[in-house]
C-alpha positions as a Python dict, from the first residue, in 0.01 Angstrom:
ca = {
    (1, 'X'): (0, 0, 0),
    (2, 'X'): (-283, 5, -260),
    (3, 'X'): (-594, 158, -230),
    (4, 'X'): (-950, -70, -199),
    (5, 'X'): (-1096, 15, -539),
    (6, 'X'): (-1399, 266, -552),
    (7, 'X'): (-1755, 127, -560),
    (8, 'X'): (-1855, 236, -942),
    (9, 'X'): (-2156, 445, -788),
    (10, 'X'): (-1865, 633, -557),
    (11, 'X'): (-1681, 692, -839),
    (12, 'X'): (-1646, 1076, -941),
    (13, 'X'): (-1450, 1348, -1106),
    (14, 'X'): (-1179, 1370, -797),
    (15, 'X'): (-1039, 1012, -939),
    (16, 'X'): (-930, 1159, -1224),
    (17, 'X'): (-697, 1420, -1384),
    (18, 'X'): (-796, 1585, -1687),
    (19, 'X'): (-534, 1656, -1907),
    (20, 'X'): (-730, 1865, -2257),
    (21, 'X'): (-1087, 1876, -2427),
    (22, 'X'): (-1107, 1624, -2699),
    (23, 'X'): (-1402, 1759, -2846),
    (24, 'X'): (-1746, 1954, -2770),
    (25, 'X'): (-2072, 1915, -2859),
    (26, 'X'): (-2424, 2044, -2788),
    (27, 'X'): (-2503, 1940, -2487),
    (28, 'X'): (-2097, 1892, -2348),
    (29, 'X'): (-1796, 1820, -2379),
    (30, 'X'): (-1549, 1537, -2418),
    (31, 'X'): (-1190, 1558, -2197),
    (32, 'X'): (-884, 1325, -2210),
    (33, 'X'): (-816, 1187, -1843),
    (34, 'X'): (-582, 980, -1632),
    (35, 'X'): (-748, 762, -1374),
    (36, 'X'): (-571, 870, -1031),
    (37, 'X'): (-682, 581, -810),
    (38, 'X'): (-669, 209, -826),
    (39, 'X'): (-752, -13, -974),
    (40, 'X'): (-685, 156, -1283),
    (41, 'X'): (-423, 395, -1224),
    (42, 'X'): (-247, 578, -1517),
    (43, 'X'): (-499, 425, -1731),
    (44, 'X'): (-647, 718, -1997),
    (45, 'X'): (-1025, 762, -2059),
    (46, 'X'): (-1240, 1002, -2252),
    (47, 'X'): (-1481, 1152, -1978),
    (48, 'X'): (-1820, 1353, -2122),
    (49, 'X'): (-1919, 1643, -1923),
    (50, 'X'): (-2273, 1694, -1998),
    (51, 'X'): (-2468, 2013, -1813),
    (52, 'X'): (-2824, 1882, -1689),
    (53, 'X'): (-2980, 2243, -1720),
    (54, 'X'): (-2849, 2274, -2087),
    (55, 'X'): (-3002, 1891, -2143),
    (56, 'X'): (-3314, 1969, -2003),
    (57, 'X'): (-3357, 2317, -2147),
    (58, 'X'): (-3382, 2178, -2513),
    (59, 'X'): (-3764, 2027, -2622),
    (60, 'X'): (-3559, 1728, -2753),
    (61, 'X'): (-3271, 1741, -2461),
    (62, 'X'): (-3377, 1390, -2286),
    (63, 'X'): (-3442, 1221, -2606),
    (64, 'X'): (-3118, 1248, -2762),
    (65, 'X'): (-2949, 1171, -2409),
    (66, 'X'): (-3138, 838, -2339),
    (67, 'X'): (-3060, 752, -2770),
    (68, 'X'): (-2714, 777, -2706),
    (69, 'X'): (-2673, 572, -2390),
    (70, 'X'): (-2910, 276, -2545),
    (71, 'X'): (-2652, 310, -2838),
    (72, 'X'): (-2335, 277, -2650),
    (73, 'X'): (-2439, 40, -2426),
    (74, 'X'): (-2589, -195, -2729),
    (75, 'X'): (-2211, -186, -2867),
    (76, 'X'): (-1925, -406, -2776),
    (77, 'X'): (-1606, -218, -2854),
    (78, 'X'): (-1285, -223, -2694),
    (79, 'X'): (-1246, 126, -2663),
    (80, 'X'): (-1634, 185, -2504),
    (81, 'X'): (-1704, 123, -2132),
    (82, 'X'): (-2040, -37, -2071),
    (83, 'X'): (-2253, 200, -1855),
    (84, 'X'): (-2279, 150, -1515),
    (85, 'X'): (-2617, 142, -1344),
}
């Protein structure tokens, strides 16, 4: 019996198991995982952790944040998830 698929704003870190950090940055960090629930279980994603506190801390914190998600979700790439809302 399959599971009903998780609404994307239910969706959190309990679906997934992380397996090692693929990189780090300055405001987080990047972790290889394996989606644990339908409908894409077994599939492997790159998750980034970011810490709100850190994010908020630095003068240019929000700035940077809200560059990079107009960035990613601009590009059409098979290996980038579009953002959702």
């Amino acid at each position: 019996m399959t599971q009903e698929p998780p609404n994307p704003s239910q969706v959190d870190k309990t679906h997934y198991t992380f397996q090692h950090a693929i990189g780090s940055g300055g405001f987080g960090i990047v972790q290889h995982a394996t989606k644990r629930t339908d409908p894409d279980m077994n599939k492997c994603f790159a998750i980034k952790s970011m810490s709100k506190a850190s994010i908020l801390k630095r003068k240019s914190g929000l700035v940077s944040i809200y560059t990079e998600l107009k960035i990613l979700a601009s590009i059409t790439h098979v290996f980038i998830c579009k953002p959702v809302w």
